[in-house]
N, C-alpha and C positions, 0 to 999 in steps of 0.2 A: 910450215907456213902456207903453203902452198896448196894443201889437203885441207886448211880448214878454210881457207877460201873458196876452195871447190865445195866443201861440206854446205856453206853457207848460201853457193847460189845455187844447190840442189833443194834447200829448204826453201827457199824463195820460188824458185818451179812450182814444187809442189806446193807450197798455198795458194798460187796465182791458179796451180789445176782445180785443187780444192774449192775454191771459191767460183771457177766457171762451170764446178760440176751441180755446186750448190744454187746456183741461179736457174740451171740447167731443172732440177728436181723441181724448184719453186715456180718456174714456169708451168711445167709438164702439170704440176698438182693445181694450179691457178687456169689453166687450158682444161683440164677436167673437170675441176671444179664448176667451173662457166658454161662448160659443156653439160653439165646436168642442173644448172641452173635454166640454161637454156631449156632442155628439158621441161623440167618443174614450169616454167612460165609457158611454153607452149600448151602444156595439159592445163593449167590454168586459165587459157585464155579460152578454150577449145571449150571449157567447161561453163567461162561466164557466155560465153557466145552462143552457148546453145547445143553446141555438138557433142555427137556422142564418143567416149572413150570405149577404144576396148579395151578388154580384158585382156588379151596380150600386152600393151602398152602398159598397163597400172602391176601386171606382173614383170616388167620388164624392169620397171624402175621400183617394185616391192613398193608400193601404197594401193592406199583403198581410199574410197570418195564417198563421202560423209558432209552432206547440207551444204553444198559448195566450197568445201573444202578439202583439201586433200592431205591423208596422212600416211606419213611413213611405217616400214613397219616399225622402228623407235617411239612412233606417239609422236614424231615434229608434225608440226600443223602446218602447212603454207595457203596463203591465202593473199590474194592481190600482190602476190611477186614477193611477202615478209614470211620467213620463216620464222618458228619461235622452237624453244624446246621441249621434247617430250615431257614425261612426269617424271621428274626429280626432287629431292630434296636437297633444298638450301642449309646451306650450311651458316647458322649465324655466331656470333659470337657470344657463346653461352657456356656455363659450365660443364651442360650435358655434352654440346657436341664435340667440346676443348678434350673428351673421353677419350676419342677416337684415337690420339698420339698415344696414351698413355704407353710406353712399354718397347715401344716404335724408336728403332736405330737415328730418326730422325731429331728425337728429342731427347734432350741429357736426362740423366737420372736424377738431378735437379730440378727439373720441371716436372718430369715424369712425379715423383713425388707432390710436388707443389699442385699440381692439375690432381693427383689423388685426395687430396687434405680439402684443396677446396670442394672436388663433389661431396666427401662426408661433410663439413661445412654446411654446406649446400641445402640437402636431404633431412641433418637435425633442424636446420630455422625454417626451411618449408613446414617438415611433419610436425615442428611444433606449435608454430601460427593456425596452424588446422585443427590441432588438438584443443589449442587454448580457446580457441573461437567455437567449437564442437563442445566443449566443457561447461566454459562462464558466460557464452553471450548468444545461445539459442533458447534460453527460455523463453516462453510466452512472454510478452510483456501484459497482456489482459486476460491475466487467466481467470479462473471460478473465482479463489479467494480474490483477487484485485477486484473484480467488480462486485464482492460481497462486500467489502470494505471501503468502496465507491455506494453502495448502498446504505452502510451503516452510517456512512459520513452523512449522508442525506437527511437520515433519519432523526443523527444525534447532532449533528453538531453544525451542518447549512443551516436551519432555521431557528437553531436556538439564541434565543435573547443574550445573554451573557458573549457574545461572539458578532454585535449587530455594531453598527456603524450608527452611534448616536446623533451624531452633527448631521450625517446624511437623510437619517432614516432607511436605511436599507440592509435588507438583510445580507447575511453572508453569502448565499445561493448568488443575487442577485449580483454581489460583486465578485464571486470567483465566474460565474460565466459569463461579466462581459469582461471579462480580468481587469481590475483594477490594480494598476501599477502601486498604490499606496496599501495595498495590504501589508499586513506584518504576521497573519499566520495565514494556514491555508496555501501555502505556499506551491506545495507541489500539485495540492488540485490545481489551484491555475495554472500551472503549469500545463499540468495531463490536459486542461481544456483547450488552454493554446494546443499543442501539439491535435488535439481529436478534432477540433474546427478545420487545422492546414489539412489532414489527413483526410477527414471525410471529402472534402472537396476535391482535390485535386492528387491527394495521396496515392491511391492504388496507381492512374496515367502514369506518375513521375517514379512512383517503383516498378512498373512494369516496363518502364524504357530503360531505368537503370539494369533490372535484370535483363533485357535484352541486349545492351553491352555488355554485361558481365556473362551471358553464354557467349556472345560472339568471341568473345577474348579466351574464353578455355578452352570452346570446341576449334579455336584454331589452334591451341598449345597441342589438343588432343589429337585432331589431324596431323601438325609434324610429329607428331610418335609415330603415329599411321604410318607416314612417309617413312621415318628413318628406320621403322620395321620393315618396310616393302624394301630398304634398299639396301640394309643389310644382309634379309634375308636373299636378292637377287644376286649378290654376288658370287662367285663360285670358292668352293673352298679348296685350300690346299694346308701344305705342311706349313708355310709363313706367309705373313703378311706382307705382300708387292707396293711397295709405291714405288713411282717414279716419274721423272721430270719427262716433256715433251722434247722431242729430239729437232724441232725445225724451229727453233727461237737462237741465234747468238748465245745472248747474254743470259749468264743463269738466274737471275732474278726476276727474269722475265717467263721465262718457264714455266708455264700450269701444271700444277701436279695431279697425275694419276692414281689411281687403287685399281690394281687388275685383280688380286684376290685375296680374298681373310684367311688366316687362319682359324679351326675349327674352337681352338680356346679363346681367340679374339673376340668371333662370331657371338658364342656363346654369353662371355662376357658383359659385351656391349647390351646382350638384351635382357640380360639378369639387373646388371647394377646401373643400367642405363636407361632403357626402354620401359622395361616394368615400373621403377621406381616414381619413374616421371609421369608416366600414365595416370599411377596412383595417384600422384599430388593433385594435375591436372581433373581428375573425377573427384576426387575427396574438395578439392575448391569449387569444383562447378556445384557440387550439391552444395557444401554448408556454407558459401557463398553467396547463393541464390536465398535459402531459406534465412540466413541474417539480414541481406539485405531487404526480404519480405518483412520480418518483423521488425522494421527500422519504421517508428510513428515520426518522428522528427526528418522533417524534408530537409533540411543543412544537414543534420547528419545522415541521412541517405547518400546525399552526393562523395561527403568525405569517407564513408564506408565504400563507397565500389572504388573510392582511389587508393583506398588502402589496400581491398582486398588486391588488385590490381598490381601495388606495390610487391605482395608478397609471391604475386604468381611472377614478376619481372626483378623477383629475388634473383634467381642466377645468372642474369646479364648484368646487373651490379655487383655480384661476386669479380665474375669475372672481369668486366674494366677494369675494376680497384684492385684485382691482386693476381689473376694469372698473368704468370713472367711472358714475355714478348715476341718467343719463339711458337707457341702453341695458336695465338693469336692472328699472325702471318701466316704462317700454316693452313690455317683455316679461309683467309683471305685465297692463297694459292691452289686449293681444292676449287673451292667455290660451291659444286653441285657433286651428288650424289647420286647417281642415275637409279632410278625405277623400274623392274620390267614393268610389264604390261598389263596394268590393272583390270581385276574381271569381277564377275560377283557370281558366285556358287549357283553351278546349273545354267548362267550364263557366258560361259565361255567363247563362243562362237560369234556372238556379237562384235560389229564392226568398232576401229579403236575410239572413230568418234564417238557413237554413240555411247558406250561404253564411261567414256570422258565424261560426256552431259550426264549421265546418270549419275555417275557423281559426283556432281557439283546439284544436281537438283537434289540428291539425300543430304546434303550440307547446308541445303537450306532449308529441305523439310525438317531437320533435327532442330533446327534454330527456332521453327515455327514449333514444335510439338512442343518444346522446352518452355517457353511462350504460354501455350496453352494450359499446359500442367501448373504452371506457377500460378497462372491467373484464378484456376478454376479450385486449387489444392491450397494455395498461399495467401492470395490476396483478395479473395471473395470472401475466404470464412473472418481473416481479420478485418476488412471493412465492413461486414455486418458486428463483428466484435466492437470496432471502433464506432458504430453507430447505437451502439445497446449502452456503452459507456458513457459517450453525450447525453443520451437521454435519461440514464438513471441519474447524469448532474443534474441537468441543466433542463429537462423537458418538466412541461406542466407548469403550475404555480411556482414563482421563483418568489413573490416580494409578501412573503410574511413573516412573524418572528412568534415564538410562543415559548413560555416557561410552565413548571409544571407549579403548580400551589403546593405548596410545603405542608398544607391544612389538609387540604381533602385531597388530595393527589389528579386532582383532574387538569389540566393541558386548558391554560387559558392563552389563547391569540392574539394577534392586531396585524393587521396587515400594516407593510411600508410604501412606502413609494419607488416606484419602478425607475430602472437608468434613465428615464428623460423626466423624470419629474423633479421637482423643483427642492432643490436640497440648498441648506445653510449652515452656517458654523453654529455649536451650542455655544452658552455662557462661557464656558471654560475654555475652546478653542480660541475665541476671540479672544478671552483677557492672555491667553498665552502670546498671542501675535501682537498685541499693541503691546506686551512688555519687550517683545523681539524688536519695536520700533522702525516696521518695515517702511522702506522707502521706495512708495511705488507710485507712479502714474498711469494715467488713465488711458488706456489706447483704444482706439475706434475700433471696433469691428470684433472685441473681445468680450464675452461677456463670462459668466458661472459666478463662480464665491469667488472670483478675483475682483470683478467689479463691485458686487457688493460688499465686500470690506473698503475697496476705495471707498465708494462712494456713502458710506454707513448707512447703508440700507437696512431695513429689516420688516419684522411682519411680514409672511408670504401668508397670504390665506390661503385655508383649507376647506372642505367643506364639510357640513353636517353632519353627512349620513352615517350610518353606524358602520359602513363597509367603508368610509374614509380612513385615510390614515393622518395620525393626528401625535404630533410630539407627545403631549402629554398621554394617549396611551401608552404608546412605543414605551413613552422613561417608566409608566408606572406598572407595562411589564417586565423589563429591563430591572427595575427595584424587585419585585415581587422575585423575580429566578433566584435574587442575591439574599435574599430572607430565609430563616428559620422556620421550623413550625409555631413559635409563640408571634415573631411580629408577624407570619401570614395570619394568626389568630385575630389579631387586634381589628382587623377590618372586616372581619364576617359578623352576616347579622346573627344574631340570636333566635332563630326560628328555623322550623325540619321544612320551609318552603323557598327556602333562598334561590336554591338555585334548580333548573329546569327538572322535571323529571328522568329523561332519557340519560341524563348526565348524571345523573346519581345512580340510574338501575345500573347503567354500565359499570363505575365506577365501584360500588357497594358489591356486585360478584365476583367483579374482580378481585377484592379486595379479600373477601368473607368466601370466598371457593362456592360461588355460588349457593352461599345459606339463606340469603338476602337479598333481596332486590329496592327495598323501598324503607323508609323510616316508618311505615305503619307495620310493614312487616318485623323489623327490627324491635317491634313492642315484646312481642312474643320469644325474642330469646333477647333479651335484653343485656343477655351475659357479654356479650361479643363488645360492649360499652366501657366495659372493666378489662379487657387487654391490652396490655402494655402498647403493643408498637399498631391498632390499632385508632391512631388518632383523625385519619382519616372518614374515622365511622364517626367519632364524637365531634368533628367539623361540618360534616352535612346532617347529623339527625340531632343537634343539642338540645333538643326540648325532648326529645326522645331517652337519649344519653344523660338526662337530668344535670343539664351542665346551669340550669338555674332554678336548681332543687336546694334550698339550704339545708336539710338536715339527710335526707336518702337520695343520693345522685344514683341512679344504675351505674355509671362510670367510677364509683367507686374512688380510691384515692384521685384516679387521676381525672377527673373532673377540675382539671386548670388550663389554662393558657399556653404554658409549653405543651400539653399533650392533647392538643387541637379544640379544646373549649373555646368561643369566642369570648374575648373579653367585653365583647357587649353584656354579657348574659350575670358579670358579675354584681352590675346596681342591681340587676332583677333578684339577684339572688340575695342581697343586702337586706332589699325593701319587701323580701315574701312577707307575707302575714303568718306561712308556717313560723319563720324565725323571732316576729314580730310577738308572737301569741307563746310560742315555746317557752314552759314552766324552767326558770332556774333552778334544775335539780337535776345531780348525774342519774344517766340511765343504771338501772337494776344490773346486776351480774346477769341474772337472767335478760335482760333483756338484749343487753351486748351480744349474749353467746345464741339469741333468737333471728337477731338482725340479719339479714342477707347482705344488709350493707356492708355491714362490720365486717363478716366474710370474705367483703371485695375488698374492702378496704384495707385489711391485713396480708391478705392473697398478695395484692396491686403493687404492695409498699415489699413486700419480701420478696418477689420476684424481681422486682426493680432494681435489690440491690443483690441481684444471682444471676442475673439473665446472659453476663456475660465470662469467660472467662476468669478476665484479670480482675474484676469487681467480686465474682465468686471467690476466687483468691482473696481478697482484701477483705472483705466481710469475714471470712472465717477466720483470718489470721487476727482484726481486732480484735474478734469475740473468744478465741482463744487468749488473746496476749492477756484482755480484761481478765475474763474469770483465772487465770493466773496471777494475777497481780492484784485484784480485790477480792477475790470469791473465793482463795484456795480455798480455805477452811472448809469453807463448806461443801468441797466437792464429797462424794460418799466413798466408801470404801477405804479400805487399807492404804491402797496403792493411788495416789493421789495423779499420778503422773498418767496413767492410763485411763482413769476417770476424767480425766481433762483431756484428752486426746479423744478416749468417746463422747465426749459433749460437743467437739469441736466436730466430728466428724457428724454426729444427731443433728443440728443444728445446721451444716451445711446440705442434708440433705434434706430437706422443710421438717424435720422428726419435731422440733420447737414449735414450730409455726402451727401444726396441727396440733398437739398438744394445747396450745394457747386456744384455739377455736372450740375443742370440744372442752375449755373449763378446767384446765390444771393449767393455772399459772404460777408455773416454775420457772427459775433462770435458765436452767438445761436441762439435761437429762436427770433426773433424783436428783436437782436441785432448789432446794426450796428456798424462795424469796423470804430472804433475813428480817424482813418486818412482817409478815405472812400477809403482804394486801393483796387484792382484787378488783377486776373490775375497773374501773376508769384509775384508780388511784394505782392499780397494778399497771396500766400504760403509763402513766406520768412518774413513777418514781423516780429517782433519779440513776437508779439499776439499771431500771429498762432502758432509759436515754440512752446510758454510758455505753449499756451493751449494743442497743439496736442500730444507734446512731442518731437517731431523730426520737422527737420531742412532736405529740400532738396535739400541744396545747400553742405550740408558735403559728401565728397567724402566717399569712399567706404576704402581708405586706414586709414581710420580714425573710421569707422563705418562699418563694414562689415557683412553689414543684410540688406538693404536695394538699391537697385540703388539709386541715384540722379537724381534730374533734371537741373543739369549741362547742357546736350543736349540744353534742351527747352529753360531752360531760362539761358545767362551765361552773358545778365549782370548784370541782377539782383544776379548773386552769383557772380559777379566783376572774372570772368574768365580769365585766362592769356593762352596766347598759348601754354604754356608746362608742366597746370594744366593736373589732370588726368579729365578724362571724358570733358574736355573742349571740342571744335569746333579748330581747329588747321589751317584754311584758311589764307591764307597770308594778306588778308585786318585785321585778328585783333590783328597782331603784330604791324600795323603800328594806328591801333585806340584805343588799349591799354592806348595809354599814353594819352591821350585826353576823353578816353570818361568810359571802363569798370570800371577803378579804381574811377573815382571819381564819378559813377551811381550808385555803389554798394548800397547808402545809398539815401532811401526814397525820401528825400526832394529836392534834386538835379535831380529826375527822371527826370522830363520834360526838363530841359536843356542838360540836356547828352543825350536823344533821340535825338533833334534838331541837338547837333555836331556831333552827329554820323551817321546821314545821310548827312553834310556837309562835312565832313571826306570822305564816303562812295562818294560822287559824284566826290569828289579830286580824290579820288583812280582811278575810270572811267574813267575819264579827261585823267589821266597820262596812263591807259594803252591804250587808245586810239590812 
């Protein structure tokens, strides 16, 4: 009992020694400390005052004196009596630098793991926001094809009619560049022009300041790499890794921790899966970073693009708040800095530490500046002339006219509209939609447009005169015209090769004709070009040329009508000719048919019309096969019936009939001979030919209107009356009507109606004799 009593107040001695040894230390260190503080503020003052230091003195205390300051040889700076510290790296609370425990007796293998999974974590959602961004969202936004297609939209579809705002009069152009909120297509043009108006203006300023935070922010991610290389690399190595607590603190949580040396697989470690990795993100962000945010036209989303990119470079300090465990964390707090040696630059080693200092911090802002320069000169010059080539190919020059093309002649007729401040109204059909809406509005002072004029039932805005006015009723009756065929564009051309301007037809006619033609005097001399199909353009501007009111020999051949660009002005003309008027009721000669140029077109016109395409070449050959199958076997030639019909079908879809028929063998097909053996007009009208051809040339036009008739040529064989249409209208065949057209009409009675109708015809002679 007695010995641990003794025990107890020999333990008591000694702490009460311990603790006056420890005051004893902390004085002695706080007496020195003061005493080179004293120091340090003497050569400071000595310095502001004027006087000079030796060189014994600044070696005596190891600093050097740099622009009234003085530094250690650590890199501490003192200056007006504050010291600060050399060049270290801070340690913050980030995935990378949470690295530095990994593996380290201070942290469980718990964490140690945990701190491993988040950097891989870490490293996949950086490099993949880089890639994704590197991949799907550095394309040009205006490249070649976008402003070709900003061009074509110009072309086709800004000024054209069918796309116009009737109630306003204004064209499309006019309302995608001042962007009009009520559009319903055009959409994304007004868009791209909202965005190319913010941009041109003020666009390049507000992305060259965002790229200039967005280098500030990765050249300083890329400096602490800088750092945490310089400080890894200074520290010395050995076989393990040294930490440990400071030995003049009490309480151990009050203890700063130490790192006296790495290990050489630490070392190495650290700047493989740490230093590298992070380098890379920080350079792979500053480039595609920079160039995304250059091609960002939308100023809102420019801003929200540097906060994102931003988000993903401040990925690993949200890794880590939200999931490394609490020990790795603290740890970091208790480090604090990471000491630096003595930063130099290659060749300048010798150089005092200030200066040395200032040099770089002035390359940290020349890189910020050069960064800056590159972007503006490389990024955002060539996309601001880009975004200025793109406004213009909308939105520059004439904006307010509308034009459709004529469905006749194919030439581009215009009208100009009225411009954003000109005076616009509701059409017919707007209004009666709003008074069945049964709006209830009043009148407010100081408002005016189409709100007040529907209050106040206003209307009539005048216009003026002039032919460069714009006037509803052009606007609607080019608007009608775009929405028209080639037959109702027909209906309103005049009947004359003078209608419309010169210039406007030469161009049009070589465009058309591959430069054959320029003029309708020229178009005399090949007259042929009147008789092709999809040529109606030529029989719209030359129809006195194109014989569109020629009753018996039109150059245009079958198509000399109304669907195929004839004006229907030119049909009374063609009614009232005195050719048709004077024209002898009596079908043309065999010879004469197979003489005719016309009949050539006119056969030509009518068989290509139903070959010209495809599915119609199909259809036509499969009738005319199914026909001569099912009416004609018999008479196909040969043994083999089935292959005889199969080369008929095939002669006959490739014109082998058609030419046959022109040079004077009219047969159904190939060696097939017409079962009543007729010719000549009676061989177009039988009802062979109908069944086969399709069409009948004796149906007037008011019945069929796609085709002429051969009314003209032959009217008795289509049993013609004098006050049919397209008949022959001569006074001898009112009086031979009743004797001879009506009862010749039909085949079999041919040769007896010929004979009384030249017996008739010699009566007629006699009496005017």
């Amino acid at each position: 009992m007695a010995s641990d009593l003794r025990f107890q107040e020999l333990e008591a001695r000694l702490s009460r020694v311990e603790q006056a040894l420890s005051v004893m230390q902390r004085s002695e260190q706080a007496n020195a400390a003061q005493g080179e503080a004293l120091r340090w503020d003497k050569l400071q003052r000595e310095l502001e005052d004027g006087d000079s230091i030796s060189s014994s003195e600044l070696l005596e205390v190891q600093a050097e004196h740099f622009g009234g300051s003085l530094f250690t040889s650590s890199g501490e700076e003192i200056r007006a009596g504050v010291a600060t510290h050399g060049p270290c790296y801070e340690l913050q609370h980030s995935v990378w630098d949470a690295c530095l425990w990994i593996g380290l007796p201070v942290l469980s293998k718990w964490d140690s793991v945990m701190a491993t999974l988040l950097l891989l974590l870490n490293i996949f959602a950086q490099v993949g926001f880089v890639l994704v961004v590197q991949i799907d969202m550095l394309e040009d936004v205006l490249t070649s094809e976008k402003l070709d297609e900003l061009l074509l939209f110009r072309a086709n579809i800004a000024h054209d009619a069918r796309y116009a705002d009737v109630g306003g009069g204004r064209s499309l152009a006019r309302r995608v560049c001042s962007q009009d909120e009520s559009l319903q297509l055009a959409n994304s043009q007004t868009s791209l022009v909202t965005d190319l108006a913010s941009y041109s203006a003020i666009g390049p300023a507000l992305a060259l300041l965002a790229i200039g935070c967005w280098l500030s922010t990765t050249l300083k991610e890329a400096f602490n790499v800088l750092e945490f290389f310089g400080a890894i690399h200074s520290y010395p190595l050995g076989d393990t890794t040294n930490v440990a607590t400071a030995a003049d603190e009490d309480a151990l949580d009050e203890r700063p921790l130490a790192i006296s040396q790495l290990s050489r697989g630490r070392k190495y470690m650290l700047l493989t899966l740490v230093a590298f990795p992070r380098m890379m993100v920080a350079c792979s962000l500053m480039v595609t970073g920079t160039r995304y945010l250059a091609n960002t036209l939308n100023l809102s989303d420019l801003i929200l693009n540097a906060v994102a990119l931003a988000f993903i470079l401040d990925l690993d300090e949200l890794i880590e708040s939200a999931f490394m465990p609490r020990r790795p964390r603290f740890l970091l707090d208790k480090l604090g800095t990471l000491p630096i040696s003595r930063p130099f630059f290659p060749g300048l080693e010798h150089l005092k530490v200030g200066k040395n200092e200032r040099m770089w911090n002035a390359l940290q802002i020349a890189l910020l500046i050069v960064g800056l320069i590159l972007s503006w000169y490389l990024l955002l010059q060539p996309l601001h002339q880009t975004v200025d080539l793109a406004l213009d190919i909308l939105c520059s020059g004439r904006q307010d006219f509308i034009y459709a093309v004529n469905a006749a002649t194919g030439i581009i007729e215009a009208a100009p509209t009225f411009p954003k401040e000109g005076a616009m109204r509701l059409s017919s059909q707007q209004e009666n939609v709003l008074q069945l809406a049964k709006l209830e509005l009043l009148a407010v002072q100081g408002l005016g447009g189409l709100y007040t004029g529907f209050v106040n039932q206003q209307g009539g805005w005048t216009t003026l005169d002039s032919d460069d006015t714009p006037t509803y009723d052009r606007i609607q009756q080019v608007i009608l015209l775009d929405k028209s065929t080639v037959a109702i564009a027909a209906n309103n051309l005049p009947c004359t090769d003078s209608a419309f301007s010169p210039h406007l037809v030469r161009s049009r006619l070589r465009s058309i004709t591959n430069g054959q033609v320029d003029s309708c005097a020229a178009l005399k001399s090949q007259d042929q070009l009147c008789a092709v199909f999809n040529l109606s353009s030529v029989r719209a501007l030359c129809p006195q040329t194109c014989g569109c009111d020629n009753p018996l020999e039109p150059a245009a051949g079958a198509f000399a009508t109304v669907p195929f660009g004839c004006p229907k002005r030119c049909a009374p003309l063609r009614e009232e000719s005195p050719k048709l008027r004077q024209a002898p009721c009596r079908d043309w000669t065999t010879r004469e048919l197979l003489a005719s140029e016309y009949i050539r077109r006119y056969l030509t016109g009518a068989f290509t019309y139903g070959l010209m395409t495809e599915q119609t070449w199909l259809t036509s050959k499969l009738v005319y096969e199914e026909t001569l199958r099912r009416r004609f076997y018999d008479l196909l030639p040969g043994p083999n019936k089935t292959e005889s019909l199969q080369r008929a079908a095939e002669y006959y879809a490739t014109g082998g009939w058609h030419r046959d028929v022109m040079e004077g063998k009219f047969e159904l097909g190939l060696n097939i001979p017409h079962p009543r053996g007729l010719e000549g007009c009676a061989f177009f009208a039988s009802e062979e030919i109908v069944e086969l051809g399709g069409g009948n040339i004796c149906t007037p036009r008011a019945e069929l209107d796609v085709f002429l008739s051969l009314r003209p040529q032959c009217p008795v064989t289509c049993g013609c009356h004098a006050d049919w249409q397209e008949c022959a209208q001569h006074a001898e065949t009112a009086l031979m009507h009743a004797f001879a057209c009506i009862a010749f009409s039909r085949g079999r009675h041919r040769e007896f109606g010929r004979w009384l109708q030249e017996v008739m015809r010699s009566m007629w002679q006699k009496l005017q004799a």
